[in-house]
C-alpha positions, -999 to +999 in steps of 0.1 A: +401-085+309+426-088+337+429-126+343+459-120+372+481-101+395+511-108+414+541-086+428+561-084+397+531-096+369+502-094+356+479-113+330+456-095+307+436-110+281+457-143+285+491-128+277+514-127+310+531-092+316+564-085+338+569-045+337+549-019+345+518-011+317+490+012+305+455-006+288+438+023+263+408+012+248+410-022+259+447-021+239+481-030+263+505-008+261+537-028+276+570-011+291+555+018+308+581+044+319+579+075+338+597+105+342+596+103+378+595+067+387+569+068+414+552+102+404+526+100+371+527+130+352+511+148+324+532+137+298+531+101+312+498+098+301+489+120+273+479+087+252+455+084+275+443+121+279+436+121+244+415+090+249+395+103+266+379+084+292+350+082+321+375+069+342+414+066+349+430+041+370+462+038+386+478+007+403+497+026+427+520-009+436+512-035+459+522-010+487+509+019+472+540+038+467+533+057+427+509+084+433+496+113+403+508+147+404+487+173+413+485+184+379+480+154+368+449+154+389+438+188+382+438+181+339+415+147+350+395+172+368+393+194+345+390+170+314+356+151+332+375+121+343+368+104+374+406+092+387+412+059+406+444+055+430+443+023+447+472-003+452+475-024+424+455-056+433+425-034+442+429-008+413+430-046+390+392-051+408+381-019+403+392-018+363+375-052+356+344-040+375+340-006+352+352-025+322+329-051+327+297-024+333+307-008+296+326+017+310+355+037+294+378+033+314+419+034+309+446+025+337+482+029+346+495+003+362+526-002+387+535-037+392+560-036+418+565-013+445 
């Protein structure tokens, strides 16, 4: 599903990406903005809360700098959901590889720092 990543961009499903994005049910959600910049909250993700999903990954940015909120981490917990925080080109790896096993899987991710 995700073709390419590079500082700044990212291909999925053939169509070229240059800000930050969510995928929901295989679906790209484009322009992804959080309340905190580098800090994903609840309410940055309720689309995909109510989605529901084995798994949650976020592209933290090629250094790693975005990182979940502990209550972020805490509804995940509490919902069933196994959460994924990995810089961006490895969190890119780890979505394909659940997506491609038939998992549900949604993602979050940072493109830049």
């Amino acid at each position: 599903m995700i073709e390419q990543y590079a500082f700044g961009k990212i291909v999925v499903s053939g169509a070229a990406y240059s800000s930050d994005l969510k995928i929901i049910n295989g679906q790209v959600v484009s322009g992804w903005w959080r309340k905190a910049g580098h800090f994903v909250d609840i309410d940055d993700v309720a689309d995909i809360l109510a989605a529901r999903p084995q798994y949650m990954v976020i592209g933290m940015g090629k250094p790693g700098l975005m990182k979940a909120t502990g209550a972020l981490r805490k509804e995940f917990e509490r919902l069933g959901v196994e959460l994924v925080e990995q810089p961006t080109a490895t969190a890119v790896q780890t979505f394909n590889r659940l997506h491609d096993a038939g998992k549900i899987v949604c993602a979050g991710f940072h493109l830049t720092c």
